[in-house]
MIBAFI-518588 format. One record per residue (C-alpha): residue number from 0; residue in one letter; chain; x, y, z. Coordinates in steps of 0.001 Angstrom, whole numbers, padded with zeros to 6 digits. Layout:
<recs>
(NUM, A, A, (X, Y, Z));
...
</recs>
This chain:
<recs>
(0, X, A, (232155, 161016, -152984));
(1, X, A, (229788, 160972, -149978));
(2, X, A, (228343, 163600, -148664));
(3, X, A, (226789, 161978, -145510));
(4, X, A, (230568, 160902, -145242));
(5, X, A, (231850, 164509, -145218));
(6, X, A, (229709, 165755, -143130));
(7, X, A, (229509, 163551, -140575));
(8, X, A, (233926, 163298, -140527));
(9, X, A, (233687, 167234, -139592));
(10, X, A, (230475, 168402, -137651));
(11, X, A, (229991, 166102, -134705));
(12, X, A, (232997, 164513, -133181));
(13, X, A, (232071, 160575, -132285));
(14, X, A, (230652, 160494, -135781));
(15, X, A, (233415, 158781, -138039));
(16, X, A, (234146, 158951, -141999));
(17, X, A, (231379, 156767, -143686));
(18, X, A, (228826, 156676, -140711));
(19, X, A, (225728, 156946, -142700));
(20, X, A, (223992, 159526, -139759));
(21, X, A, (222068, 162495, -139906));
(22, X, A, (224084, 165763, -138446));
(23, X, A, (221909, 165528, -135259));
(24, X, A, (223274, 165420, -131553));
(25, X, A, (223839, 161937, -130191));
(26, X, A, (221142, 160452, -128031));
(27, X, A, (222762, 161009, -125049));
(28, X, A, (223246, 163869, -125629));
(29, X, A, (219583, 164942, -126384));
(30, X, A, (218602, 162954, -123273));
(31, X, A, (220685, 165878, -121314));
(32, X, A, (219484, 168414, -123120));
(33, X, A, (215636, 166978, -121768));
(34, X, A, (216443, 167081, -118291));
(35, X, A, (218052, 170550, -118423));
(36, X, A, (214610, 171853, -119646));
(37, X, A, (212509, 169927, -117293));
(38, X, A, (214683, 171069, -114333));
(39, X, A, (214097, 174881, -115917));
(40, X, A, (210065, 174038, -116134));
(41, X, A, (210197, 172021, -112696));
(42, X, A, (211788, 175661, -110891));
(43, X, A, (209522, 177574, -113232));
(44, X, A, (206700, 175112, -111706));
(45, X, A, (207812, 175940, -108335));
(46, X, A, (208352, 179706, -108651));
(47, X, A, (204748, 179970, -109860));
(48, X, A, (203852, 177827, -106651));
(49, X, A, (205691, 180012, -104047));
(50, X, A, (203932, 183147, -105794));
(51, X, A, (200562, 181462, -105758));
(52, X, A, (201615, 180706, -101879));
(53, X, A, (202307, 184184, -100906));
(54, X, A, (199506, 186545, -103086));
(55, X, A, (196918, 183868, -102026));
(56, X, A, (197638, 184646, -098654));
(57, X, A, (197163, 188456, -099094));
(58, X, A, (194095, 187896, -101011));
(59, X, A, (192493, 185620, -098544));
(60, X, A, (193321, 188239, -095883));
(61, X, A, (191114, 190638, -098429));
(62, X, A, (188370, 188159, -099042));
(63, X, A, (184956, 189825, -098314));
(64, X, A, (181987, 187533, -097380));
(65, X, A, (180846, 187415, -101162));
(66, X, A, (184046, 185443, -101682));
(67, X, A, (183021, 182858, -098918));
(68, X, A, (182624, 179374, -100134));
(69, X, A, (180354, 179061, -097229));
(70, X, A, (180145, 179121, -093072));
(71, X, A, (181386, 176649, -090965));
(72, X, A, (179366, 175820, -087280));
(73, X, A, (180223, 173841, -084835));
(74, X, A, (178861, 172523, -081532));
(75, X, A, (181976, 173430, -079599));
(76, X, A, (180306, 172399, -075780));
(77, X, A, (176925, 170653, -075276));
(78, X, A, (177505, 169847, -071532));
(79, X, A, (175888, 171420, -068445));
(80, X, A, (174095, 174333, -070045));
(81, X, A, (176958, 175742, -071597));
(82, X, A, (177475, 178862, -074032));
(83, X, A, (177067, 182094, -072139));
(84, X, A, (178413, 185312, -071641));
(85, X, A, (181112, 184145, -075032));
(86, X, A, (183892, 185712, -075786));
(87, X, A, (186633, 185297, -078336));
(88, X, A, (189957, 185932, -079509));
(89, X, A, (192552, 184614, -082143));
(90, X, A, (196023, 184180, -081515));
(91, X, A, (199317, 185248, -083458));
(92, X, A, (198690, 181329, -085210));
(93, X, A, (194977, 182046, -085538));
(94, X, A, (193853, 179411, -083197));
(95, X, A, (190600, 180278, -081389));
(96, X, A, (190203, 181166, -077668));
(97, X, A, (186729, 181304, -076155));
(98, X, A, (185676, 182088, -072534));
(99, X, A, (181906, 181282, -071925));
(100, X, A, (180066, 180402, -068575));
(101, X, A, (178124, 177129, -068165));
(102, X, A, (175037, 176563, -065490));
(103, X, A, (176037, 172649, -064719));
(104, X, A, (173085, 173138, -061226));
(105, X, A, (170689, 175554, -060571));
(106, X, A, (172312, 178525, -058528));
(107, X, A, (175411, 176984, -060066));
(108, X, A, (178331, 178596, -062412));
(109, X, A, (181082, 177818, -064028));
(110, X, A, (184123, 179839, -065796));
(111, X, A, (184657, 177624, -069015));
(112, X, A, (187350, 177708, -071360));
(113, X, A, (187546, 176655, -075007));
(114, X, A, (190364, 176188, -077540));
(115, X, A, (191257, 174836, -080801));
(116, X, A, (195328, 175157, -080612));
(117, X, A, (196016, 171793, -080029));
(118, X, A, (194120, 170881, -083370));
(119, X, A, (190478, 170453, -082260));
(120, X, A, (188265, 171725, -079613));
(121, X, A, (189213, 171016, -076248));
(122, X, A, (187417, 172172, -072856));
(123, X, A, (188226, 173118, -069383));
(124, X, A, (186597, 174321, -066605));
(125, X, A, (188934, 177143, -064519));
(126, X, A, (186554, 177972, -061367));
(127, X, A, (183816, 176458, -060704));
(128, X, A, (183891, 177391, -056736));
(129, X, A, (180735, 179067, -055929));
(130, X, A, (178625, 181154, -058058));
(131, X, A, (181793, 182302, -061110));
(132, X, A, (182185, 182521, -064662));
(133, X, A, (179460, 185096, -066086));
(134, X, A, (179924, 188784, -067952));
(135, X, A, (183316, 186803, -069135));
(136, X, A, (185707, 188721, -071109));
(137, X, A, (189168, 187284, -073208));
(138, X, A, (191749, 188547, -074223));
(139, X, A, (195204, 187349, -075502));
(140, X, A, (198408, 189369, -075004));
(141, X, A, (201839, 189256, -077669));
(142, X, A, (202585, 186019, -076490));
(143, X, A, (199714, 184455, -077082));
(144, X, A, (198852, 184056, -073523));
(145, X, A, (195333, 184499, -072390));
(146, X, A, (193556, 186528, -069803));
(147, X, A, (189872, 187021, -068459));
(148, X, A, (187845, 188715, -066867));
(149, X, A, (184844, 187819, -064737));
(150, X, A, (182167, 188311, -062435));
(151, X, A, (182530, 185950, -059146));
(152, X, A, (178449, 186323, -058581));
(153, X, A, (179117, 184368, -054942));
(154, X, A, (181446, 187040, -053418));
(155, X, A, (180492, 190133, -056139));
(156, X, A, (184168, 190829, -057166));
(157, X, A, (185654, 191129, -060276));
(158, X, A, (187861, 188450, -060743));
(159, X, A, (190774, 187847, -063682));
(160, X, A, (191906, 184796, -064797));
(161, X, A, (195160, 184286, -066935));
(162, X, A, (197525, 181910, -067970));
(163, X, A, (200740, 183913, -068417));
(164, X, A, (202946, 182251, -065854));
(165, X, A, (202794, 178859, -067124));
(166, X, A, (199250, 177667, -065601));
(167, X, A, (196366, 179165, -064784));
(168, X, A, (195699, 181389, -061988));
(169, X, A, (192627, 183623, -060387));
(170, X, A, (192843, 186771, -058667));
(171, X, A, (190664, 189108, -057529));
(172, X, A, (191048, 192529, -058998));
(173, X, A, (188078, 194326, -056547));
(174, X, A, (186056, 192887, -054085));
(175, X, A, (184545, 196124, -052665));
(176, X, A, (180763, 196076, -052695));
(177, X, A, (178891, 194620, -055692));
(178, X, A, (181479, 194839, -058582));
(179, X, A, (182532, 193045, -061810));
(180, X, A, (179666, 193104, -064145));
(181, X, A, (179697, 193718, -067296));
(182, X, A, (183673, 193497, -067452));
(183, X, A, (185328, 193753, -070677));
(184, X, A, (189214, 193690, -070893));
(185, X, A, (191970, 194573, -073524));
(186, X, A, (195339, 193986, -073335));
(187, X, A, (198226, 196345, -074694));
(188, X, A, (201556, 196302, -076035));
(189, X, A, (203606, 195431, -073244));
(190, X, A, (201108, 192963, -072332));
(191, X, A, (199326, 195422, -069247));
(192, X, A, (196104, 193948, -068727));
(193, X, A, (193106, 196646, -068753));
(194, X, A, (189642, 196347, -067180));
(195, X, A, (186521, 198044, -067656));
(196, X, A, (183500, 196734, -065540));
(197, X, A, (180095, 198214, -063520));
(198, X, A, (179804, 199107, -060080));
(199, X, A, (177099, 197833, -058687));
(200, X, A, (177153, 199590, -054987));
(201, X, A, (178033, 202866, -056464));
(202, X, A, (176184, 202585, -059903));
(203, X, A, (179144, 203959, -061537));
(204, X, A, (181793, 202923, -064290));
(205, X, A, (184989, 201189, -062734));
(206, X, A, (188635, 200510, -064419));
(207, X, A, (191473, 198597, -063028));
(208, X, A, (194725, 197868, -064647));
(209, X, A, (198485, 196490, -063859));
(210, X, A, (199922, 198894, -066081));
(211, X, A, (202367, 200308, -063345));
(212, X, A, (203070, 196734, -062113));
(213, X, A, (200588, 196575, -059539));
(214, X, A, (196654, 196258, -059724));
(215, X, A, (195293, 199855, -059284));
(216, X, A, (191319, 200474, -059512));
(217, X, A, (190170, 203237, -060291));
(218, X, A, (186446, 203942, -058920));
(219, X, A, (183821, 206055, -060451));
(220, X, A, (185420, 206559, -063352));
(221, X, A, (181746, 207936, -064602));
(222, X, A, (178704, 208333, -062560));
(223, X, A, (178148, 209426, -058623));
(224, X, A, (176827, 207127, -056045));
(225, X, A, (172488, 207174, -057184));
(226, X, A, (173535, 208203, -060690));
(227, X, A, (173346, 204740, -062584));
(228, X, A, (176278, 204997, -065067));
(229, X, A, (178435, 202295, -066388));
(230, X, A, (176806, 199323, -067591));
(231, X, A, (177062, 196934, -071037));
(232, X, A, (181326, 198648, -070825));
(233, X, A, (183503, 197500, -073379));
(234, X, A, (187344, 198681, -073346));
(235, X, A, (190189, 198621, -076391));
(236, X, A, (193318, 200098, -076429));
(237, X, A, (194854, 201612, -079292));
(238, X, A, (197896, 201128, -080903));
(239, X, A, (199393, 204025, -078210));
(240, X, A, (198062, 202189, -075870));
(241, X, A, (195311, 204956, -075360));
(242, X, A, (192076, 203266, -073590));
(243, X, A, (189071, 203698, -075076));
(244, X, A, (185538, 202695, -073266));
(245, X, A, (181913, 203348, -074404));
(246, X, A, (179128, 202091, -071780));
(247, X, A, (175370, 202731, -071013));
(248, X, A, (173912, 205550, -068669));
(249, X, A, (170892, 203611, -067349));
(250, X, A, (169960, 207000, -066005));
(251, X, A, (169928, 209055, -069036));
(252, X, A, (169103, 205925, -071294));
(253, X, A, (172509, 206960, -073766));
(254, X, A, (175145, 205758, -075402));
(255, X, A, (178637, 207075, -073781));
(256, X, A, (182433, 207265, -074162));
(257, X, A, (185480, 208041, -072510));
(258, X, A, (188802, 207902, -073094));
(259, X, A, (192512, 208519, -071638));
(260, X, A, (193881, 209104, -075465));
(261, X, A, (195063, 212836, -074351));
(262, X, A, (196948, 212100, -071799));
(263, X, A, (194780, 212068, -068716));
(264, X, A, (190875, 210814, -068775));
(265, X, A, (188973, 213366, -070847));
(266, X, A, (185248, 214438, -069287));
(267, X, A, (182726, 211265, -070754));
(268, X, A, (180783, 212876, -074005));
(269, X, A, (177526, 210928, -075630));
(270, X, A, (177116, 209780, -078275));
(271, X, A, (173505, 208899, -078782));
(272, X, A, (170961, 210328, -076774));
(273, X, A, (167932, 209739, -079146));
(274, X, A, (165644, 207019, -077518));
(275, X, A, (166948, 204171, -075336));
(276, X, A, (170456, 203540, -076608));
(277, X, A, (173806, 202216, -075668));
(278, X, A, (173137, 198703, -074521));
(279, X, A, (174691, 195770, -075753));
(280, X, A, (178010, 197985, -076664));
(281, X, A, (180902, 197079, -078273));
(282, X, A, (183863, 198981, -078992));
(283, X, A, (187174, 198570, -081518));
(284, X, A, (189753, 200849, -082521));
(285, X, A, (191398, 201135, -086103));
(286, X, A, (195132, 201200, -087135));
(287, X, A, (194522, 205063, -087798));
(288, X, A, (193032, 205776, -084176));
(289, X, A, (189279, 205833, -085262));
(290, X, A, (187036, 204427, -082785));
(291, X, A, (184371, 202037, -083803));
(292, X, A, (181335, 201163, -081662));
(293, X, A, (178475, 199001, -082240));
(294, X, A, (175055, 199066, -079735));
(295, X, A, (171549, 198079, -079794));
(296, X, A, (168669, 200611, -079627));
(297, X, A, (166283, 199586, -077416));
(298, X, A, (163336, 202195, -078599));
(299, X, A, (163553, 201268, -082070));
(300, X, A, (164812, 197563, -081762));
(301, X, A, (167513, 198085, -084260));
(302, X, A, (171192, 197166, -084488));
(303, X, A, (173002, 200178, -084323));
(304, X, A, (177003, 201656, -085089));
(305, X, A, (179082, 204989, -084433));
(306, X, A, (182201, 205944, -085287));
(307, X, A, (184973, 209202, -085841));
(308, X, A, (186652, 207900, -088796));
(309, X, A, (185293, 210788, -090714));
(310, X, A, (186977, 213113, -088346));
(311, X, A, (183354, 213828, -086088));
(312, X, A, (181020, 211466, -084633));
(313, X, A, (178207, 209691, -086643));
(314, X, A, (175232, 207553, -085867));
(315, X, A, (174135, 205151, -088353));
(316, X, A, (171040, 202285, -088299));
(317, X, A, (173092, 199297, -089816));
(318, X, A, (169819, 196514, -089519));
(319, X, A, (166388, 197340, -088323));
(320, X, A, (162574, 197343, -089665));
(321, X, A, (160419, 198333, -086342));
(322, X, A, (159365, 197233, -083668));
(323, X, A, (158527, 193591, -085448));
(324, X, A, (161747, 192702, -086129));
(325, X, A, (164027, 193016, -082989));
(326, X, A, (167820, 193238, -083941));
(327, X, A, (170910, 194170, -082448));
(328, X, A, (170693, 192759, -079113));
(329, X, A, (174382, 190946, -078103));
(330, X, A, (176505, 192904, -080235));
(331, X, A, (180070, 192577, -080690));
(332, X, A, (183094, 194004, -083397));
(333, X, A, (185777, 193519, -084798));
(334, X, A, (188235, 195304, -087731));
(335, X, A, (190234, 193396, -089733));
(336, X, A, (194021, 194210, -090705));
(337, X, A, (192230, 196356, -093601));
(338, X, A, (190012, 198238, -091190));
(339, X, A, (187115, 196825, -092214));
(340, X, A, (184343, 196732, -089853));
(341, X, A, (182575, 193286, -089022));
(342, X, A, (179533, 192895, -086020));
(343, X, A, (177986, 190168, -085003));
(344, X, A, (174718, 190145, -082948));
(345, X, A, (170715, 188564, -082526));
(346, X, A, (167627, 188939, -084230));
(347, X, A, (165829, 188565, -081171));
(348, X, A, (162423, 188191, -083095));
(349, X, A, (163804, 184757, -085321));
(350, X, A, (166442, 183856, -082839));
(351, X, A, (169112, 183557, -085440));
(352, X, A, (172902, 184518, -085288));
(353, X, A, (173328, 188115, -087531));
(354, X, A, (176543, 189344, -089061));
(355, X, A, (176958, 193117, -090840));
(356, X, A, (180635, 193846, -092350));
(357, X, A, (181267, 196834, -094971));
(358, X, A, (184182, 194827, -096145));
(359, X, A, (182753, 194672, -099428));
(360, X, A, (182551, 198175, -099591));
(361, X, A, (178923, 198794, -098261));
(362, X, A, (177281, 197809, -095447));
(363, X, A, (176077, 194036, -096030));
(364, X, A, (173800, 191733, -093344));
(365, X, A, (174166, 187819, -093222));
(366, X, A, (172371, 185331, -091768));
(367, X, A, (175062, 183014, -090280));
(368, X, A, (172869, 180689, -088083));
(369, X, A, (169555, 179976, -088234));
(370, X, A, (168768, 176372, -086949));
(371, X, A, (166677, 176324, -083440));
(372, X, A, (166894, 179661, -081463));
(373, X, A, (171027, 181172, -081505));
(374, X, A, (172812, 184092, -081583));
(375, X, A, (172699, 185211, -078220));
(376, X, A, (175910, 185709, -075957));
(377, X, A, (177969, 186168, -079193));
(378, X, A, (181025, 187434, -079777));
(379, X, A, (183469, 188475, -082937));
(380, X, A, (186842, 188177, -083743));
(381, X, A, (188746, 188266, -087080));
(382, X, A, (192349, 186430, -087710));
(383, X, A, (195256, 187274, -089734));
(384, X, A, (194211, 186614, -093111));
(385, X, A, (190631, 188825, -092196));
(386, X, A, (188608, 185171, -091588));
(387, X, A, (186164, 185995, -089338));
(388, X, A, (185208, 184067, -086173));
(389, X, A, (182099, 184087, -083584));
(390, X, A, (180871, 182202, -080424));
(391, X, A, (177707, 182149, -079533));
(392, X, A, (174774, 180478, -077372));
(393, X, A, (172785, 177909, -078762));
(394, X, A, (169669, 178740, -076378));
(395, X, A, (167325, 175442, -078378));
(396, X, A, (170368, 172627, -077551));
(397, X, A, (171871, 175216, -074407));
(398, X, A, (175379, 174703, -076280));
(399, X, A, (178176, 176716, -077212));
(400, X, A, (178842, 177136, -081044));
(401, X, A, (181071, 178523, -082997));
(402, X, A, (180848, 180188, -087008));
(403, X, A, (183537, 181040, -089379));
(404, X, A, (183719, 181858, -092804));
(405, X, A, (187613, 180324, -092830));
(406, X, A, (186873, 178834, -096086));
(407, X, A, (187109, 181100, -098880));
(408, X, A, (187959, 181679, -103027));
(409, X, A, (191261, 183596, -103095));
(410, X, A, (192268, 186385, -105460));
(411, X, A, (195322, 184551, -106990));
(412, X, A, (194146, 183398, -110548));
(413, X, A, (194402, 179885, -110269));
(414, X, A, (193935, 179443, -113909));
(415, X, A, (197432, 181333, -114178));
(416, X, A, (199118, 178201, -112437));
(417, X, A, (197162, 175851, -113917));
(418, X, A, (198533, 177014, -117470));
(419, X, A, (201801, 176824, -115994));
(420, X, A, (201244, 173021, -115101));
(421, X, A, (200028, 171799, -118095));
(422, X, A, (202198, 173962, -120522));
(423, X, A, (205333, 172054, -118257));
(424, X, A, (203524, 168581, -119037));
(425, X, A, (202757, 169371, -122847));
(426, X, A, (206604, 170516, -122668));
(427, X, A, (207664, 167857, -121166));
(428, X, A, (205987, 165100, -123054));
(429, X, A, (207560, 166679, -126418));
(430, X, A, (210644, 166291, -125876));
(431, X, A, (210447, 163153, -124197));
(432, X, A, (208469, 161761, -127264));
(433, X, A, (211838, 163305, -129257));
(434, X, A, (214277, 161913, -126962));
(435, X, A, (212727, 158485, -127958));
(436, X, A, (212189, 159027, -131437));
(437, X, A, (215905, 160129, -131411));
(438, X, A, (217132, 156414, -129457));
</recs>
């Protein structure tokens, strides 16, 4: 006359007639049942994980300054008056490259080179024969291998450096007359080194480049010999390999440009004739084929940027309040994957380390560095998730340093995976606490 007895002879097999048990599974059973679910929350845990792994990445690559946590600066060199004529580049695993000239002697120089690849900042000297090492330019090619360009003050050649066959190597690129200031080189997609540089004999703007498989220079690419033309040249190439080179006519006192983009090199045009402009130049192109340059204006003493990514050329005054306040000296830029535009440069008048970016969506200026007198010698470059990165010249402690704002808040809402994690461990502890009670 049971009923516990009939019920438990014909619901749950294992549970005999007159087994006075509730019609509940057996503990074993249960205990199963518990690690099925926490295997379903452990690869829900995980999914969540791998999705915070991947849109954290893309938002980090969109972080604008406002989203830094802060900037990090480093001493990279303090030996031998080090820290001039910087210049930087990131490679395909966002490890930093810097070329920079040191002054170990007086009448002395050195071609330096800096890296952080191998985990932390190591430093080499490449040529240190003679008189070598300033108006340094880097640049890294696919494979991550790097090249630079250089003035060799002793002979007055322009002189390349590079790494690409396994150790490092020098060449000259031209040794006729006075030649190799102000170089600046860019590399392409099939790895063709190109060189823009000054003249100094013909007071003109020079460009070499290996693109056919042998050096070929070609002279006065601007200017006529007593027509000073050519100096402050920085080169990009675009993603047709185009080349693109603005420069400074000490004659005229203007900002110019050139470029081979058509086909052939088009006639030089300027850009900005009003006062004493162009100096300090620095040039980038965008994913769409915009150019982007950034120069100082000498007249006014203000940082200053032009661009064609409306379709026409503009001039715009980025920082600058008179005469008192001298910025824009030592520019350099950068875009990011996003296009964004990002300059570093000097505020000659406070001797700290300036950065501008419109990442945010407006122009915005920063104050990276601002302990002793920095920010000269500088140069930009920005990684694969848009950090930025800049060497410059300590000029108080005659160092090298090095800023980046590599540190930043990402996008991904992290409150989203914490709920995940605790709902699992609230989860979790249930049924564990009913796997017990059920024992």
């Amino acid at each position: 006359m049971s009923t516990l007895k009939a019920i438990g002879s014909g619901l749950y097999p294992g549970v005999g007639p007159g087994t006075a048990t509730a019609a509940r599974p057996s503990g074993r059973k249960h205990r199963v049942m518990v690690s099925m679910v926490a295997v379903a929350l452990a690869a829900v845990l995980v999914l969540a994980l791998c999705i915070f792994a991947v849109t954290s990445k893309e938002s980090l690559r969109r972080a604008t300054p406002s989203d830094a946590v802060g900037w990090t600066l480093e001493t990279v060199d303090n030996t031998a008056n080090s820290g001039w004529f910087t210049s930087i580049d990131v490679d395909s695993s966002d490890y930093v490259h810097i070329a920079y000239c040191n002054y170990p002697l007086v009448g002395d120089e050195d071609l330096m080179y800096a890296t952080n690849s191998g985990g932390s900042w190591a430093c080499q000297t490449l040529y240190s024969d003679g008189r070598v090492g300033s108006h340094t330019s880097i640049a890294l090619d696919a494979d991550d291998n790097v090249h630079i360009s250089y003035l060799n003050d002793t002979d007055g050649d322009l002189n390349y450096a590079t790494n690409a066959e396994g150790s490092w190597a020098n060449y000259t690129i031209d040794g006729l007359g006075s030649v190799g200031a102000f170089s600046s080189i860019a590399v392409d997609s099939d790895n063709n080194v190109h060189i823009s540089y000054y003249d100094g004999s013909t007071m003109s703007l020079n460009y070499a480049t290996n693109a056919s498989g042998l050096w070929v220079v070609y002279d006065q690419l601007d200017g006529k010999f007593g027509i000073d033309i050519g100096q402050y040249t920085s080169i990009a190439v675009d993603a047709s390999d185009d080349v693109h080179i603005s420069y400074y006519s000490v004659i005229a006192r203007d900002l110019k440009y050139i470029t081979n983009s058509g086909g052939s090199w088009a006639t030089p045009i300027v850009l900005d004739r009003y006062g004493d402009v162009g100096k300090g130049t620095s040039i980038a192109v965008d994913s769409n084929g915009y150019v982007h340059i950034s120069y100082y204006n000498y007249s006014a003493r203000d940082l200053k940027y032009a661009t064609n990514s409306t379709g026409s050329w503009a001039n715009y005054t980025l920082d600058g309040k008179g005469l008192a306040n001298d910025v824009g000296m030592f520019s350099s830029i950068a875009l990011d994957a996003d296009d964004d535009v990002h300059i570093s440069y000097s505020n000659e008048s406070s001797g700290d380390l300036m950065y501008a970016t419109n990442a945010g969506g407006s122009w915005a200026i920063y104050t990276i560095d601002s302990t002793g007198w920095v920010g000269a010698h500088n140069s930009i470059a920005t990684d694969s998730l848009g950090h930025v990165h800049i060497s410059y010249f300590d000029d108080t402690n005659t160092a090298l340093k090095y800023a980046t704002n590599g540190v930043v808040i990402p996008e991904f809402p992290l409150a989203g995976v914490a709920t995940v994690v605790i709902a699992s461990v609230c989860i979790l502890a249930a049924l564990r606490r009913r796997a017990i009670e059920d024992q």
